[in-house]
PQR file with spaces between the fields and no chain letter, atoms N, CA, C, O and H, PARSE charges and radii, in Angstrom:
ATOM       1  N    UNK     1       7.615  -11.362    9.782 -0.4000 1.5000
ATOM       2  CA   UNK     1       6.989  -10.197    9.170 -0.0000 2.0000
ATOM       3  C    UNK     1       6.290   -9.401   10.266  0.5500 1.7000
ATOM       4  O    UNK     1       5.717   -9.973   11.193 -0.5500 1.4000
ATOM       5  N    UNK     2       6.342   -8.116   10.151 -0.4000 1.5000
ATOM       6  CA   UNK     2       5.918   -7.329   11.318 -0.0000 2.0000
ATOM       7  C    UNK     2       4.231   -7.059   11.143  0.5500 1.7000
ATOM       8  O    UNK     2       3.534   -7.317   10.162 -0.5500 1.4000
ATOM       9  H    UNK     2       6.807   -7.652    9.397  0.4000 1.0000
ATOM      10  N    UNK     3       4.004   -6.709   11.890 -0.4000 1.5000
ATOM      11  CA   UNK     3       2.371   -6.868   11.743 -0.0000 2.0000
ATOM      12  C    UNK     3       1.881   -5.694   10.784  0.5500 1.7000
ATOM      13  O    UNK     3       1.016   -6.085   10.001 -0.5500 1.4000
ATOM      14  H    UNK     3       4.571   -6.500   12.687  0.4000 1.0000
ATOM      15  N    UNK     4       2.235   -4.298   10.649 -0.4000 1.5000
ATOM      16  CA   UNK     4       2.265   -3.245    9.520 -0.0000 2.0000
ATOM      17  C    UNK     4       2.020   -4.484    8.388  0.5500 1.7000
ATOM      18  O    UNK     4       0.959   -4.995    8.029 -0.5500 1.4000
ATOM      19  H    UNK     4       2.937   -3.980   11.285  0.4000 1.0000
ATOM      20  N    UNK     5       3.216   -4.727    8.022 -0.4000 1.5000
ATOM      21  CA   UNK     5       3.950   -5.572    6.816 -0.0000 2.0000
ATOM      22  C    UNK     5       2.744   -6.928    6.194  0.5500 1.7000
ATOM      23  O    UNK     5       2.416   -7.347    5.084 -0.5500 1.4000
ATOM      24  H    UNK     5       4.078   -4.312    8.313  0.4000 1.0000
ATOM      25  N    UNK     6       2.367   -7.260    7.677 -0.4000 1.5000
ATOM      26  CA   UNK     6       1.943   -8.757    7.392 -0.0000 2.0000
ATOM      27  C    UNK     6       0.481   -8.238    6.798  0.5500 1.7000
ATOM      28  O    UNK     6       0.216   -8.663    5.674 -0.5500 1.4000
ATOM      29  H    UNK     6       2.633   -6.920    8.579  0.4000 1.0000
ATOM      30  N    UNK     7      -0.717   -7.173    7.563 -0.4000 1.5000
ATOM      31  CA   UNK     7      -1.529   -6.819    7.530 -0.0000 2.0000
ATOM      32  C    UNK     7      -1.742   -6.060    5.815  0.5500 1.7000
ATOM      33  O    UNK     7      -2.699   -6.242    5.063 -0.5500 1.4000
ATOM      34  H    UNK     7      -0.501   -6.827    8.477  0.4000 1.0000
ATOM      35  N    UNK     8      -0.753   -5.365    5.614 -0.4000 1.5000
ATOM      36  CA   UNK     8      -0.833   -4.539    4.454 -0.0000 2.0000
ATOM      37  C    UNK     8      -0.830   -5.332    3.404  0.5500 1.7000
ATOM      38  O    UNK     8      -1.590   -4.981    2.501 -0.5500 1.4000
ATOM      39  H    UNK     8       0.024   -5.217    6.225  0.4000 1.0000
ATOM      40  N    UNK     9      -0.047   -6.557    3.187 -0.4000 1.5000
ATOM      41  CA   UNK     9       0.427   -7.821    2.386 -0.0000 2.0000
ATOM      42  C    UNK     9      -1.018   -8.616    2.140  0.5500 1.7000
ATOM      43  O    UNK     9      -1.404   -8.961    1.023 -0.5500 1.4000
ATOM      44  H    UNK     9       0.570   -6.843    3.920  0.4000 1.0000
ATOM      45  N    UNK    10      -1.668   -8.820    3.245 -0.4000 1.5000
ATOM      46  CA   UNK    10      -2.927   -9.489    3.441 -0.0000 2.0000
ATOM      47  C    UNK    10      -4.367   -8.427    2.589  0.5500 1.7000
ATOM      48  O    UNK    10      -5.217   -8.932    1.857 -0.5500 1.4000
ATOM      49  H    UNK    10      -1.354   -8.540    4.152  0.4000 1.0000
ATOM      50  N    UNK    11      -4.312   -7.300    2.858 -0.4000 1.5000
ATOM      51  CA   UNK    11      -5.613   -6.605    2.273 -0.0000 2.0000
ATOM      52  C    UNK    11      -4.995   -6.078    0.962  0.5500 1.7000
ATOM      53  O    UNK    11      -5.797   -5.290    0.460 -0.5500 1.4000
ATOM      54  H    UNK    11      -3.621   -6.890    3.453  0.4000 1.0000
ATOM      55  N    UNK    12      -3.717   -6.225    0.099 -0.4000 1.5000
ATOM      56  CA   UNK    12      -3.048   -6.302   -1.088 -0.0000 2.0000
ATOM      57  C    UNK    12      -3.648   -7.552   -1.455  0.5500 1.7000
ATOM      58  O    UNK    12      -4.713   -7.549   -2.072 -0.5500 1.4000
ATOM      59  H    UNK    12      -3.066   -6.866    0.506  0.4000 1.0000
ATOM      60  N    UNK    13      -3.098   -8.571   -1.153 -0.4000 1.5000
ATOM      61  CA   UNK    13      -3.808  -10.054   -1.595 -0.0000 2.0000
ATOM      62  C    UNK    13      -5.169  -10.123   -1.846  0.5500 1.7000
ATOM      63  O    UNK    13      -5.731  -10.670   -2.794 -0.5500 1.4000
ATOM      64  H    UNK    13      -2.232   -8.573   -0.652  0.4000 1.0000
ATOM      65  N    UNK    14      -5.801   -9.327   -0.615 -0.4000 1.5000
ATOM      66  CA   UNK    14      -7.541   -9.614   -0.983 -0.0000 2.0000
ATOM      67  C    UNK    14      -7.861   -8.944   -2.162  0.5500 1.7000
ATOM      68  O    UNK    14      -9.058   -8.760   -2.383 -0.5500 1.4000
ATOM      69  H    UNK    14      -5.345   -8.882    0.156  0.4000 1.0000
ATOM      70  N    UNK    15      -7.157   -8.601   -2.848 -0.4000 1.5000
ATOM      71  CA   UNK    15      -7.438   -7.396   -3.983 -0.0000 2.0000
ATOM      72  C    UNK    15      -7.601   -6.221   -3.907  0.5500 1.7000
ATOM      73  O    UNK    15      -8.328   -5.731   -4.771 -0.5500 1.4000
ATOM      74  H    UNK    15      -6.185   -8.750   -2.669  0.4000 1.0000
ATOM      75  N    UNK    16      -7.182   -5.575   -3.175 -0.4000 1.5000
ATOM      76  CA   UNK    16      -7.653   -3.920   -2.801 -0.0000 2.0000
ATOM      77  C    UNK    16      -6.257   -2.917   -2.816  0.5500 1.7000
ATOM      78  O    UNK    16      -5.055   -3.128   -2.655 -0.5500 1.4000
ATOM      79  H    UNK    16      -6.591   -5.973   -2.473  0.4000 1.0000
ATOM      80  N    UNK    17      -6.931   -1.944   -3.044 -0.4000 1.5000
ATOM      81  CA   UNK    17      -5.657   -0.902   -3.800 -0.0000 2.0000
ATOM      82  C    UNK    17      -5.158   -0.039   -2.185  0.5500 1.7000
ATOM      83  O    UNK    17      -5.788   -0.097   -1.129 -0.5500 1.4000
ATOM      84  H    UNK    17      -7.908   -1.773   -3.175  0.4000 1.0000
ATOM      85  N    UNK    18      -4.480    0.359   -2.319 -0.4000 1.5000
ATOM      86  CA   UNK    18      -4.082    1.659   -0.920 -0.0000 2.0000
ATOM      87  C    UNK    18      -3.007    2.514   -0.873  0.5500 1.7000
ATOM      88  O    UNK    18      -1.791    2.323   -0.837 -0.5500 1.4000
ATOM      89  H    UNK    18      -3.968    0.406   -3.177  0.4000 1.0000
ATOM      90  N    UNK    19      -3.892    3.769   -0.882 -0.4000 1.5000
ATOM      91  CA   UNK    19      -2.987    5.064   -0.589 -0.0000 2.0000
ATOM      92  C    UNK    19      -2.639    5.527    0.846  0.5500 1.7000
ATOM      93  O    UNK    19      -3.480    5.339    1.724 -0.5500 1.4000
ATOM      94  H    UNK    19      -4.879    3.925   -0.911  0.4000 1.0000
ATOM      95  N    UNK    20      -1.404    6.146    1.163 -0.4000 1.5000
ATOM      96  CA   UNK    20      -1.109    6.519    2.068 -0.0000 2.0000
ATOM      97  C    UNK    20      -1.496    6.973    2.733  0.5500 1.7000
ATOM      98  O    UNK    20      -0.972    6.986    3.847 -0.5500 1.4000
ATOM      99  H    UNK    20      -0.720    6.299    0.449  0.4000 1.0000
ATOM     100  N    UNK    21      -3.256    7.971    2.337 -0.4000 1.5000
ATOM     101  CA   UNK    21      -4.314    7.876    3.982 -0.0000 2.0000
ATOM     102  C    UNK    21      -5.006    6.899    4.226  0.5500 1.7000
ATOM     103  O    UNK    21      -5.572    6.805    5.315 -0.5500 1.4000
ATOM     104  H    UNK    21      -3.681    7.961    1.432  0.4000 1.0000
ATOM     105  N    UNK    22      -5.116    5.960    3.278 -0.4000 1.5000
ATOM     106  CA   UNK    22      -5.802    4.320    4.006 -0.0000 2.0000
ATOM     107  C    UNK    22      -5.130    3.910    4.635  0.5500 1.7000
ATOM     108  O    UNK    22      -5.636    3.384    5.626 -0.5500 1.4000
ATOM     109  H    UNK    22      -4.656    6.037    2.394  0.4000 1.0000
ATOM     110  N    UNK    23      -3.692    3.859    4.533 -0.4000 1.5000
ATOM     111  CA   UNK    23      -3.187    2.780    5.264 -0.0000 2.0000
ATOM     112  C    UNK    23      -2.990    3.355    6.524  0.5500 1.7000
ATOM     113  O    UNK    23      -2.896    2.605    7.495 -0.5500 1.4000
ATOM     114  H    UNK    23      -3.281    4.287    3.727  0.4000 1.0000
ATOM     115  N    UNK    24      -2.910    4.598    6.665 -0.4000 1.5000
ATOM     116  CA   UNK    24      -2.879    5.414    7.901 -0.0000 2.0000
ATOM     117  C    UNK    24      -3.874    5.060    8.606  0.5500 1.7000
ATOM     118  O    UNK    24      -3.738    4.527    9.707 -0.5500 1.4000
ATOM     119  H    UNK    24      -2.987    5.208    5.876  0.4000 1.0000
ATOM     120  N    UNK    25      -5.185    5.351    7.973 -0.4000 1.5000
ATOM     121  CA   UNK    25      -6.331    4.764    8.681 -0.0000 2.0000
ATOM     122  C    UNK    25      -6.886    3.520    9.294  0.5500 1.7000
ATOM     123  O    UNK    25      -7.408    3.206   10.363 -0.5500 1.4000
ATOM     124  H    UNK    25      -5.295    5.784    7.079  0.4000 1.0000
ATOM     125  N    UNK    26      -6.499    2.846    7.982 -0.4000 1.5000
ATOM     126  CA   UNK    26      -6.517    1.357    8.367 -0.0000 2.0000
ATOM     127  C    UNK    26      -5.204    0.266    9.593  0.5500 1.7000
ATOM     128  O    UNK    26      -5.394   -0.498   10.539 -0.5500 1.4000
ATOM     129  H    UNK    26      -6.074    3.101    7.113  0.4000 1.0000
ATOM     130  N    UNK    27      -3.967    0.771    8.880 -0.4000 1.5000
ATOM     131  CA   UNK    27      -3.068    0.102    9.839 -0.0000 2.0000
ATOM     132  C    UNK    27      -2.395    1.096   10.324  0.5500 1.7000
ATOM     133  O    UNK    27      -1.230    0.730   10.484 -0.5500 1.4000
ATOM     134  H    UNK    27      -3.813    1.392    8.111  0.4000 1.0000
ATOM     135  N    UNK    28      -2.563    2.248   10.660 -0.4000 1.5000
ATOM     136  CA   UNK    28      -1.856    3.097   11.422 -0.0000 2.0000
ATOM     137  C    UNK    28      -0.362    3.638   10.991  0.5500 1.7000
ATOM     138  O    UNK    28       0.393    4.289   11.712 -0.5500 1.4000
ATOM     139  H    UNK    28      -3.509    2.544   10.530  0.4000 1.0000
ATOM     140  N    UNK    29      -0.194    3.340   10.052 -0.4000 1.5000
ATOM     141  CA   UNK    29       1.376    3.159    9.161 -0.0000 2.0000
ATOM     142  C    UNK    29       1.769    4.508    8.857  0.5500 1.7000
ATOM     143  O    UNK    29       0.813    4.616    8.090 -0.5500 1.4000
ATOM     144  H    UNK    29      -0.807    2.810    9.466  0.4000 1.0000
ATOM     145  N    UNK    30       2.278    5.542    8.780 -0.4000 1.5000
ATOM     146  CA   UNK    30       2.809    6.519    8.434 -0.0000 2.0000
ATOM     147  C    UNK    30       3.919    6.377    7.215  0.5500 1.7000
ATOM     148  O    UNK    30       4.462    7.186    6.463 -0.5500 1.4000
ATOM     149  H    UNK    30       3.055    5.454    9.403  0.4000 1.0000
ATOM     150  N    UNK    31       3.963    5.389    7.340 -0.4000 1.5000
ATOM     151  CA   UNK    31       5.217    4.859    5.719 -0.0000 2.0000
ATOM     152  C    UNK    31       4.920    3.647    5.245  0.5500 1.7000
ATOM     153  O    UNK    31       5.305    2.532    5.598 -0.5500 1.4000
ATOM     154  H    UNK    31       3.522    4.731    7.951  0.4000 1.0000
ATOM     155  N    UNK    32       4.049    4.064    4.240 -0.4000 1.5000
ATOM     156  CA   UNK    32       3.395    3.136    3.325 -0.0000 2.0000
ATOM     157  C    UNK    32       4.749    2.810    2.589  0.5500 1.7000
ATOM     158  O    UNK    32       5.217    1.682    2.437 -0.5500 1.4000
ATOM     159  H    UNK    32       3.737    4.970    3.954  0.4000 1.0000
ATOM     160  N    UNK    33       5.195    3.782    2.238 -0.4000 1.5000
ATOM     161  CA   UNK    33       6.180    3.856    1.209 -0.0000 2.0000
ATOM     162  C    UNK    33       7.370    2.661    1.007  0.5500 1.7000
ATOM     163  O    UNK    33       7.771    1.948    0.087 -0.5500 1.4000
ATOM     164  H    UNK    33       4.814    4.699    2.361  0.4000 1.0000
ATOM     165  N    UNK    34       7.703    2.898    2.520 -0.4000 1.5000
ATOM     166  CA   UNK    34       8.471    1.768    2.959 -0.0000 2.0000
ATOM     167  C    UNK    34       8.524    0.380    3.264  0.5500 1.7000
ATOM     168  O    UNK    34       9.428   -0.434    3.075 -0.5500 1.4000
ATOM     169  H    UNK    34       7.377    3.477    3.268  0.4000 1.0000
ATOM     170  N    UNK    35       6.488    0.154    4.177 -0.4000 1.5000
ATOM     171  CA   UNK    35       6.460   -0.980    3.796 -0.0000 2.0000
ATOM     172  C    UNK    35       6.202   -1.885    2.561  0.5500 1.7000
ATOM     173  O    UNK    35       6.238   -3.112    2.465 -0.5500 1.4000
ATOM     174  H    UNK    35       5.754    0.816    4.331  0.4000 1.0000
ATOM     175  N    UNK    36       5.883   -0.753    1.485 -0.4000 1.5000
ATOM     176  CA   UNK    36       5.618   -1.415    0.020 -0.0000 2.0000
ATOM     177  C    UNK    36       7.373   -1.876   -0.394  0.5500 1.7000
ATOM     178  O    UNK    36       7.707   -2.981   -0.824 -0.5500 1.4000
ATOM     179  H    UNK    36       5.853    0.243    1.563  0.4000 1.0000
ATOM     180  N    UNK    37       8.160   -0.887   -0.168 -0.4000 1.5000
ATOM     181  CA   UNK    37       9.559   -1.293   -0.076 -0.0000 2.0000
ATOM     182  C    UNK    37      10.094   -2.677    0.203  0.5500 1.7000
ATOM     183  O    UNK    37      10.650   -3.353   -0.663 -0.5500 1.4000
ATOM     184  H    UNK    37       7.889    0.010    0.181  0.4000 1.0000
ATOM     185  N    UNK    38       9.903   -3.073    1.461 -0.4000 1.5000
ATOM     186  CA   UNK    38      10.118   -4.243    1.853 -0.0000 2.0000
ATOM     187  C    UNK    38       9.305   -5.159    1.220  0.5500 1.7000
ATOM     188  O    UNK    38       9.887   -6.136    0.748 -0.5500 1.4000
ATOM     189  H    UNK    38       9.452   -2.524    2.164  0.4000 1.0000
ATOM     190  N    UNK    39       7.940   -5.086    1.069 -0.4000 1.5000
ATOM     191  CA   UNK    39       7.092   -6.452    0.581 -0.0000 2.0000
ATOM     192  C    UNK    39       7.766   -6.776   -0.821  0.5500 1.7000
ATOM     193  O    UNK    39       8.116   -7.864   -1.278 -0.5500 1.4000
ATOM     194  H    UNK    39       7.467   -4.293    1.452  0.4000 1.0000
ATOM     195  N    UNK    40       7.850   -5.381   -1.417 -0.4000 1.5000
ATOM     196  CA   UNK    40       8.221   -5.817   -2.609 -0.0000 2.0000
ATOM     197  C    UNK    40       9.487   -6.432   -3.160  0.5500 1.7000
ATOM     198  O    UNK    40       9.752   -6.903   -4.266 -0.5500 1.4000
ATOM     199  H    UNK    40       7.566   -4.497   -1.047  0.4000 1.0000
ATOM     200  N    UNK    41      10.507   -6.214   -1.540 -0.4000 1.5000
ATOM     201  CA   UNK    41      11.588   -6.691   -1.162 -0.0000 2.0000
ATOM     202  C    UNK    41      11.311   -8.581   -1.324  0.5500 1.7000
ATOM     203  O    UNK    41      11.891   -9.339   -2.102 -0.5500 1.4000
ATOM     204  H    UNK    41      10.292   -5.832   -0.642  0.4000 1.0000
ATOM     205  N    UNK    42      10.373   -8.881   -0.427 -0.4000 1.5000
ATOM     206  CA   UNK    42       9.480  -10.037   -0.051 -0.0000 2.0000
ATOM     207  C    UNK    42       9.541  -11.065   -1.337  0.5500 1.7000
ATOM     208  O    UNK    42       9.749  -12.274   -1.228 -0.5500 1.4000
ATOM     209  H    UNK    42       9.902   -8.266    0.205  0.4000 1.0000
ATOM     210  N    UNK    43       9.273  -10.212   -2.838 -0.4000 1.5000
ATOM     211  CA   UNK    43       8.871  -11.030   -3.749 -0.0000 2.0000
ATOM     212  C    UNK    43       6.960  -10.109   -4.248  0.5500 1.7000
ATOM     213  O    UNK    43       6.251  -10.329   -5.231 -0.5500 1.4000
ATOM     214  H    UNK    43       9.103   -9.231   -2.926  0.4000 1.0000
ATOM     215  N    UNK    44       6.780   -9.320   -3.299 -0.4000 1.5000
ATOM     216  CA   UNK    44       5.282   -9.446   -3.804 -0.0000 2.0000
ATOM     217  C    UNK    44       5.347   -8.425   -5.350  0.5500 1.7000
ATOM     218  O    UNK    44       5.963   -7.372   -5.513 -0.5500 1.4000
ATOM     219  H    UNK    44       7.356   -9.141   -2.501  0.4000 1.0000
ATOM     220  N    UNK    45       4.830   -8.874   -5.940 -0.4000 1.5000
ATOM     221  CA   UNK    45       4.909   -7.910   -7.029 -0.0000 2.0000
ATOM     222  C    UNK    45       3.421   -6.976   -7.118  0.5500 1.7000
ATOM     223  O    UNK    45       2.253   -7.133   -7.472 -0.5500 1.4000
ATOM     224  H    UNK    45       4.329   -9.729   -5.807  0.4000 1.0000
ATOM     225  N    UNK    46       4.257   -5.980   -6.583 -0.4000 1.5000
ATOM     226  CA   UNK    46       3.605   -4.380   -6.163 -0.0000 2.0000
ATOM     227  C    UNK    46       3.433   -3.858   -7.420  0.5500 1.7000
ATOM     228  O    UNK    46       4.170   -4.239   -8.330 -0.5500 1.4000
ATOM     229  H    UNK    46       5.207   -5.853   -6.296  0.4000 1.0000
ATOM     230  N    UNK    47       2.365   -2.847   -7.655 -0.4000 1.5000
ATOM     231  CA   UNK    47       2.189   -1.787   -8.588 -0.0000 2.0000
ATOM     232  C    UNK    47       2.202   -0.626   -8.142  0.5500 1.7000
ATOM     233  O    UNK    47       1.592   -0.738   -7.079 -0.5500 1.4000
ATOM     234  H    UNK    47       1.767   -2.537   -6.916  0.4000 1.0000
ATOM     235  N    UNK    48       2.491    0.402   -8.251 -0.4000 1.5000
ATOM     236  CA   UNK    48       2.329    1.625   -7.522 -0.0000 2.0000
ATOM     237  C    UNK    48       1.988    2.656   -8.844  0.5500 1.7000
ATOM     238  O    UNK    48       2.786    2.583   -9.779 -0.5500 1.4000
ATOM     239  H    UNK    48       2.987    0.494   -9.114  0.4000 1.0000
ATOM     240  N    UNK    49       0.805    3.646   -8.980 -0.4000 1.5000
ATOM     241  CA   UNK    49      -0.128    3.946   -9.420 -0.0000 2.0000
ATOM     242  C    UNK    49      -0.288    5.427   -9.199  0.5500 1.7000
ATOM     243  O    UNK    49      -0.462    5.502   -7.983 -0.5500 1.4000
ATOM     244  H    UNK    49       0.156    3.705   -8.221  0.4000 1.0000
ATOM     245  N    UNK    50      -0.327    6.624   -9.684 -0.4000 1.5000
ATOM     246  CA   UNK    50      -0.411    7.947   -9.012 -0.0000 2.0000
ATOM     247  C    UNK    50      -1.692    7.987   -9.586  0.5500 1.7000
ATOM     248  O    UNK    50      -1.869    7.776  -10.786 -0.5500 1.4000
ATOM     249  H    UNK    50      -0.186    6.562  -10.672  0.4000 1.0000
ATOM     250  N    UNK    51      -2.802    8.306   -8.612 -0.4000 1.5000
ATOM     251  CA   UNK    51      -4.022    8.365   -8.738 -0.0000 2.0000
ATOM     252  C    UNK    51      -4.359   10.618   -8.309  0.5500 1.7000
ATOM     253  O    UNK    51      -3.597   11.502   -7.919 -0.5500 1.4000
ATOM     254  H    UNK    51      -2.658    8.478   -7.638  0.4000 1.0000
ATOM     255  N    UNK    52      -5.566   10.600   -8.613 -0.4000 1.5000
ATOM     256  CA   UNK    52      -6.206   12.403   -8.218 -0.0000 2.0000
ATOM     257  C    UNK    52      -6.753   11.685   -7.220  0.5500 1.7000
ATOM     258  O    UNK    52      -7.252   10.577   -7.421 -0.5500 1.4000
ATOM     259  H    UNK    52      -6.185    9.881   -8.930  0.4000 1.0000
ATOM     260  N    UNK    53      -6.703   12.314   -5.939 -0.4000 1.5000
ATOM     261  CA   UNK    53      -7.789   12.074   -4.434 -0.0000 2.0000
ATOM     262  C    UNK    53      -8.740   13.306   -4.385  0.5500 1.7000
ATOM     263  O    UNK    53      -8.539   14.327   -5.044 -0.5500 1.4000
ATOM     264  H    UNK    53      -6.298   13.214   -5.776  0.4000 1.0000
ATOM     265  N    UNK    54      -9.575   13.157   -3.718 -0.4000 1.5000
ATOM     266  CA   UNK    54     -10.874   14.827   -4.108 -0.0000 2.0000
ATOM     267  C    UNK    54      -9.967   15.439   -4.025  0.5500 1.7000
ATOM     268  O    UNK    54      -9.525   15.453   -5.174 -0.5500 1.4000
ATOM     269  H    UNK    54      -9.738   12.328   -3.182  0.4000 1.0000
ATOM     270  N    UNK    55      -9.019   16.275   -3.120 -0.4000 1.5000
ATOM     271  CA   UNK    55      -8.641   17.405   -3.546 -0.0000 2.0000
ATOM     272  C    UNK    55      -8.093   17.825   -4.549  0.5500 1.7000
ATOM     273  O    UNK    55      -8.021   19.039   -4.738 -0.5500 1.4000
ATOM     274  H    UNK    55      -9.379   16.263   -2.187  0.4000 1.0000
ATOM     275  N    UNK    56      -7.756   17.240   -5.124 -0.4000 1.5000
ATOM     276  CA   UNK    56      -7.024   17.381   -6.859 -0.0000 2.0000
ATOM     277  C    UNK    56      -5.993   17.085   -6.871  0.5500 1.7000
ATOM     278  O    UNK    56      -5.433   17.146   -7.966 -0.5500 1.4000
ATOM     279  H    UNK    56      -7.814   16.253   -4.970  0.4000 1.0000
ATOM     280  N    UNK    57      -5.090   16.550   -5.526 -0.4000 1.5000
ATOM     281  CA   UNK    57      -3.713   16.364   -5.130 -0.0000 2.0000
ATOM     282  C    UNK    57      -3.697   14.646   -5.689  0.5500 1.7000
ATOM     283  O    UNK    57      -4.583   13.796   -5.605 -0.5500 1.4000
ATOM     284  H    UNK    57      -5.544   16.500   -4.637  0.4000 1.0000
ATOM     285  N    UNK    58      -2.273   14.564   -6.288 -0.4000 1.5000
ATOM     286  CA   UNK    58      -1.945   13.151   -6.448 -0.0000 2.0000
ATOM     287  C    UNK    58      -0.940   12.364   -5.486  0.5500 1.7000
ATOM     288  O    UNK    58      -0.079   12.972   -4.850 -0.5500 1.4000
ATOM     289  H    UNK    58      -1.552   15.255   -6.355  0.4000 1.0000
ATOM     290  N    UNK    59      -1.121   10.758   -5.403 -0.4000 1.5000
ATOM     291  CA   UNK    59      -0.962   10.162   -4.355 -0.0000 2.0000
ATOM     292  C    UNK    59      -0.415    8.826   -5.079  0.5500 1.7000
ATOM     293  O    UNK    59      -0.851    8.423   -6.158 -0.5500 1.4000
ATOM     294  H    UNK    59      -1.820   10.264   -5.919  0.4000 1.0000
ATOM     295  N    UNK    60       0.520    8.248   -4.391 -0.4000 1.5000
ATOM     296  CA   UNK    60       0.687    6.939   -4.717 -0.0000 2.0000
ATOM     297  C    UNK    60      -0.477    5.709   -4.377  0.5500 1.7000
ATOM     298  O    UNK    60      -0.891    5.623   -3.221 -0.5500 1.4000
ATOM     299  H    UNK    60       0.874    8.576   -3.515  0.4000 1.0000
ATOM     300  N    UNK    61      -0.863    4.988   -5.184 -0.4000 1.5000
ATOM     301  CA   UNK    61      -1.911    3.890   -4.815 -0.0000 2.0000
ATOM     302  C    UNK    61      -1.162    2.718   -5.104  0.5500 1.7000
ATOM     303  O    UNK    61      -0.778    2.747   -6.273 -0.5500 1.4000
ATOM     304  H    UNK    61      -0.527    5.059   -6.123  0.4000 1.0000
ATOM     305  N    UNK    62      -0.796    1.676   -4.480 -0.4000 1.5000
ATOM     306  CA   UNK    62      -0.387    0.190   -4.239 -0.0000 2.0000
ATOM     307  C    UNK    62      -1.568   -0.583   -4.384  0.5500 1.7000
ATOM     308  O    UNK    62      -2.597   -0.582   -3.707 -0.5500 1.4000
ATOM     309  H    UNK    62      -1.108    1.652   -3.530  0.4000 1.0000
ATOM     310  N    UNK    63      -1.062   -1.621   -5.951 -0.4000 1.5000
ATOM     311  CA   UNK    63      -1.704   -2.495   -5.472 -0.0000 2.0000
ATOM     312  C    UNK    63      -0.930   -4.031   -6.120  0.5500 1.7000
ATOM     313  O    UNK    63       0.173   -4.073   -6.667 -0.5500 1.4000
ATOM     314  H    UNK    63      -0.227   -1.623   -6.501  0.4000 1.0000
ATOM     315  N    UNK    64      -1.754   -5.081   -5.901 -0.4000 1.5000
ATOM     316  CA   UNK    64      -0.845   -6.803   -6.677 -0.0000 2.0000
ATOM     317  C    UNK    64      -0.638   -6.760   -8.264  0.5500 1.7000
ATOM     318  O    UNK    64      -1.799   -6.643   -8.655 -0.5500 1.4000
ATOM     319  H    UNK    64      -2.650   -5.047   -5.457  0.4000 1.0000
ATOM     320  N    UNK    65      -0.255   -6.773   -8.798 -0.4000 1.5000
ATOM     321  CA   UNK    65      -0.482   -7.476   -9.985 -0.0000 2.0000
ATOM     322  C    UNK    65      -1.028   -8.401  -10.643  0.5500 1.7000
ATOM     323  O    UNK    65      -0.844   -9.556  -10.257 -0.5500 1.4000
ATOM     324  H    UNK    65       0.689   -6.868   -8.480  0.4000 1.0000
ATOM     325  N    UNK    66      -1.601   -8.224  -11.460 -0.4000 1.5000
ATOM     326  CA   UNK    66      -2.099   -9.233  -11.943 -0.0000 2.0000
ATOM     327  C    UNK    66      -1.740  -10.695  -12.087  0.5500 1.7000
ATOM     328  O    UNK    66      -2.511  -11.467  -12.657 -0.5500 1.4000
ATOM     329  H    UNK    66      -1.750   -7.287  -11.774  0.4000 1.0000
């Protein structure tokens, strides 16, 4: 697992949700999209969520399932 992959998989597990400027921020990732792709490839069972961010713009949010 690549470190993007492994890292994003890991703060999913801890319980925490993430949109495509966290993960930018946090793991530097420019394609969330994709690594949710693969994990979910993995087995992880992903949720993906269109949330409002302040600007009023909507965003995909990832997170585990229950």
């Amino acid at each position: 697992m690549d470190t993007q992959k492994y890292s994003i998989a890991n703060w999913l597990k801890a319980g925490n949700s993430l949109t495509p400027l966290e993960a930018l921020n946090r793991f530097g990732t420019l394609r969330l999209g994709a690594r949710v792709f693969e994990l979910k490839r993995d087995g992880l069972p992903i949720i993906t969520e269109m949330v409002e961010v302040s600007d009023g713009k909507r965003v995909a949010s990832y997170r585990l399932a229950a």
